[in-house]
C-alpha positions, -999 to +999 in steps of 0.1 A: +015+017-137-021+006-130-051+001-110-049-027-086-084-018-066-111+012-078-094+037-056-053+023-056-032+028-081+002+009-081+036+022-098+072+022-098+095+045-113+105+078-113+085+088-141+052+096-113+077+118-092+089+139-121+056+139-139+033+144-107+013+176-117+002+159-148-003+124-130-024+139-101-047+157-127-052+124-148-056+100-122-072+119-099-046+106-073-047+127-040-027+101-012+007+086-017+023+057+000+060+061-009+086+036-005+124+047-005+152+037+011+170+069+023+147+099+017+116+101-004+117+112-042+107+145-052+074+150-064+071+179-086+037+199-083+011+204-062+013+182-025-008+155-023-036+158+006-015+128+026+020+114+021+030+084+039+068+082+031+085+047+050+122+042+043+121+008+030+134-009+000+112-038+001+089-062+014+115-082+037+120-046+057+087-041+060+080-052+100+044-054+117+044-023+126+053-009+092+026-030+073-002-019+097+009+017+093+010+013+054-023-008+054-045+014+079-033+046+059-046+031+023-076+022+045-083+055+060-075+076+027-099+052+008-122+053+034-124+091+031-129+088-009-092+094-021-077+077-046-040+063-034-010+059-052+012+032-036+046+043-053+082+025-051+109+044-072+126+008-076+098-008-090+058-017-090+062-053-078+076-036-043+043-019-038+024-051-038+029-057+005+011-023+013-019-041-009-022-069+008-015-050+039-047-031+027-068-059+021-057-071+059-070-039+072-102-042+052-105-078+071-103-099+044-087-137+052-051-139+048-057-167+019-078-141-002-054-116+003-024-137-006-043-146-038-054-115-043-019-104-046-010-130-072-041-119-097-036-093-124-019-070-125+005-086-100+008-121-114+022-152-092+041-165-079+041-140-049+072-147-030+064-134+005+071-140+051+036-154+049+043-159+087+049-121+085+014-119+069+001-141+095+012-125+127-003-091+111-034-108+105-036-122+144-024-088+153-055-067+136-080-095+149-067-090+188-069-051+182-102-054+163-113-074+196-098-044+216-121-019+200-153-037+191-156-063+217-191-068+204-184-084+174 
């Protein structure tokens, strides 16, 4: 468990399910990203203000869709002064794609991001689609474009 940004906490684990009361209080945690294949854990105490639950296992499941849906809730829930836990029963290093996807969102350059995901806590090597990462990365541009064709 840790801090990857001032507002984003990364964990894996069930420990943060069974312990959430507790967890919430000390962290200060209020939005969860979830990943799960199947069905989501149980989190025992009070619900969080959002819960984004997405039935994946890890990264390689994770389409375009599903890493803008991930990234744009982190950026909305941070935006709104939350902290977010981005939670993976099956392990921390599976969080690290909603991150980047994240940092996408915030529209930082796909190199940054990419390295960004290899610095601590995550460490490299970062084995990821950066194709994937790519094609998100044209995809927010061309809707960025859509909505502020200004500049």
């Amino acid at each position: 468990m840790t801090w990857v940004h001032d507002r984003i906490f990364a964990a894996g684990g069930e420990h943060v399910p069974a312990t959430w009361a507790a967890f919430c209080a000390q962290t200060m945690v209020e939005a969860v990203v979830h990943l799960r294949p199947a069905q989501p854990s149980r989190f025992l105490g009070p619900a969080p203000a959002a819960f984004l639950w997405l039935d994946v296992a890890d990264e390689s499941q994770a389409d375009s869709a599903c890493r803008q849906l991930a990234g744009r809730f982190v950026e909305e829930q941070v935006g709104q002064g939350r902290h977010v836990l981005i939670h993976s029963p099956l392990g921390r290093h599976r969080t690290r794609w909603v991150y980047v996807a994240f940092l996408l969102c915030q529209q930082m350059a796909l190199p940054s991001a990419l390295r960004a995901a290899e610095e601590r806590p995550w460490l490299a090597p970062y084995h990821t689609d950066r194709q994937a990462w790519a094609d998100l990365a044209d995809s927010l541009v061309s809707t960025e474009a859509l909505i502020n064709p200004q500049g």
